[in-house]
C-alpha positions as CSV (number, residue, x, y, z in Angstrom):
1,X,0.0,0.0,0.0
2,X,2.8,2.4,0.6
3,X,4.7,1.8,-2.1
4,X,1.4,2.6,-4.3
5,X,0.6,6.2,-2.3
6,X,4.9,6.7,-3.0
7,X,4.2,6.2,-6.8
8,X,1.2,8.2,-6.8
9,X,2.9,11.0,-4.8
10,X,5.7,10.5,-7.1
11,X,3.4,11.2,-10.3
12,X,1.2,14.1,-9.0
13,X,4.7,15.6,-8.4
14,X,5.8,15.4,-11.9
15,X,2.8,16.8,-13.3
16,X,3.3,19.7,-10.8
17,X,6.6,20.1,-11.8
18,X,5.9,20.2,-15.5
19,X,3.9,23.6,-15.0
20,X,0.7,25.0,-16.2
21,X,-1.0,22.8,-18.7
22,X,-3.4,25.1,-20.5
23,X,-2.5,28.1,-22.0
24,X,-5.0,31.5,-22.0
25,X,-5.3,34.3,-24.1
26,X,-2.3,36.3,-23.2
27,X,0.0,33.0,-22.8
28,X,-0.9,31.9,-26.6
29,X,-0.6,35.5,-27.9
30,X,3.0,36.0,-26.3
31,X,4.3,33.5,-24.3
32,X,8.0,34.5,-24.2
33,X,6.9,38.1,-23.1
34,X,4.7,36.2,-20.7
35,X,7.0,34.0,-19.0
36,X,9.5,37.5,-19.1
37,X,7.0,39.3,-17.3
38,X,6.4,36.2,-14.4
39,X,10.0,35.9,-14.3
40,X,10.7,39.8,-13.2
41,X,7.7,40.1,-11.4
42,X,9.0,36.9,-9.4
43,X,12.2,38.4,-9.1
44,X,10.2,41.7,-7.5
45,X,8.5,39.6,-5.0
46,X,12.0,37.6,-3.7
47,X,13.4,41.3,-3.0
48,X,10.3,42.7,-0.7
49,X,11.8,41.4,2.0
50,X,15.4,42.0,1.0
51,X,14.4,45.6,0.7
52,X,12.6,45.4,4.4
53,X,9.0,44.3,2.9
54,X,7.2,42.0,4.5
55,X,4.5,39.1,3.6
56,X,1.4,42.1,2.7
57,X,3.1,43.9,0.9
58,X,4.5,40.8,-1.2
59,X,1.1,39.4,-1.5
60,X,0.0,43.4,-2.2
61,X,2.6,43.5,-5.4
62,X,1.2,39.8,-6.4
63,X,-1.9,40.9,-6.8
64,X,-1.4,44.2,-8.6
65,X,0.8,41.8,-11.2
66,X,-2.8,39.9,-11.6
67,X,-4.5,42.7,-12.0
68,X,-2.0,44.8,-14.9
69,X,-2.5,41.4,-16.7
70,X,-6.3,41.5,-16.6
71,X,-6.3,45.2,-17.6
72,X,-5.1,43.2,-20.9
73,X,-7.6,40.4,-20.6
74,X,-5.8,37.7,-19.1
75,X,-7.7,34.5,-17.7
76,X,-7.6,32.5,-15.3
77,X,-4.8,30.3,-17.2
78,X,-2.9,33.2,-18.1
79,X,-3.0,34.0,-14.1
80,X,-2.5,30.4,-13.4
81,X,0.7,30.6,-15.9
82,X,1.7,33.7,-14.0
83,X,1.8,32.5,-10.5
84,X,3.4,29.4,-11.4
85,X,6.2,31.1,-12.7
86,X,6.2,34.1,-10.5
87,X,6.8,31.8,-7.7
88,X,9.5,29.6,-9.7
89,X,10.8,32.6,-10.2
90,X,10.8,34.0,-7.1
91,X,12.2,30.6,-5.5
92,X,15.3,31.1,-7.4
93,X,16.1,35.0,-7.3
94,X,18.9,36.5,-5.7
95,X,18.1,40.3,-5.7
96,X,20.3,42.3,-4.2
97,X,20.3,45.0,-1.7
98,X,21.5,48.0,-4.0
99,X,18.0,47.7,-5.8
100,X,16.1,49.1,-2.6
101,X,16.4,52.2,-3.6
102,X,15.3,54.5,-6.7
103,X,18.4,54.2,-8.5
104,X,18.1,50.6,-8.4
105,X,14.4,50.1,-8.1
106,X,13.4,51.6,-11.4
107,X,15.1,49.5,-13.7
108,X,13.8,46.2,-12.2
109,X,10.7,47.8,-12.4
110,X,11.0,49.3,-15.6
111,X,11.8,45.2,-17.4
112,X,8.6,44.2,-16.2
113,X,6.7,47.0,-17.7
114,X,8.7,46.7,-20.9
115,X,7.6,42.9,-20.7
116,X,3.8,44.0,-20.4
117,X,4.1,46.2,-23.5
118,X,5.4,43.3,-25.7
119,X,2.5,41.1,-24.2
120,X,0.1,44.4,-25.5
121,X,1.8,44.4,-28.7
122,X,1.2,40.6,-29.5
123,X,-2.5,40.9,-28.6
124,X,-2.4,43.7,-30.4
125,X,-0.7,42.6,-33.6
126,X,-3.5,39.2,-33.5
């Protein structure tokens, strides 16, 4: 019996691993600029705390990342495909203390808005 819950465990695992299976609007129309875009915003979330954020304000940014994607129509696969990668993302980043400030600040922020115009563009361009 154990052995079959290890496989099982095992498999639902994989599947997790593999990512988002279905792909929304905004995923099919751009999904390099889409995976750019979860990718930085990840990277935004690991350095809240870095930069003396805490959990709200983490889960404040998260949700303000949702919501500039459904200004362009996103789903609720393209948010799924977000927050997938946003955490991946997030799990992995190493931001760095000089980006607290302005100086620093605004060009992390500035890549993901750069990302959101090329997703606009592709939707655009369909």
């Amino acid at each position: 019996m154990s052995g079959l819950r290890t496989a099982a465990l095992a498999a639902l695992l994989t599947i997790a691993a593999a990512g988002p299976a279905a792909a929304g609007k905004l995923t099919e129309a751009a999904p390099e600029a889409m995976r750019a875009y979860a990718d930085q915003a990840g990277y935004i979330v690991a350095s809240i705390p870095v930069c003396g954020g805490d959990a709200k304000e983490a889960d404040y940014f998260r949700n303000l990342v949702r919501d500039n994607l459904r200004e362009l129509g996103a789903d609720d696969d393209d948010i799924g495909f977000l927050d997938h990668y946003m955490a991946e993302a997030a799990a992995t980043a190493e931001p760095k203390k000089r980006e607290c400030g302005d100086e620093g600040a605004v060009p992390v922020t500035s890549k993901l808005f750069s990302h959101r115009a090329a997703i606009e563009k592709a939707l655009k361009a369909q």
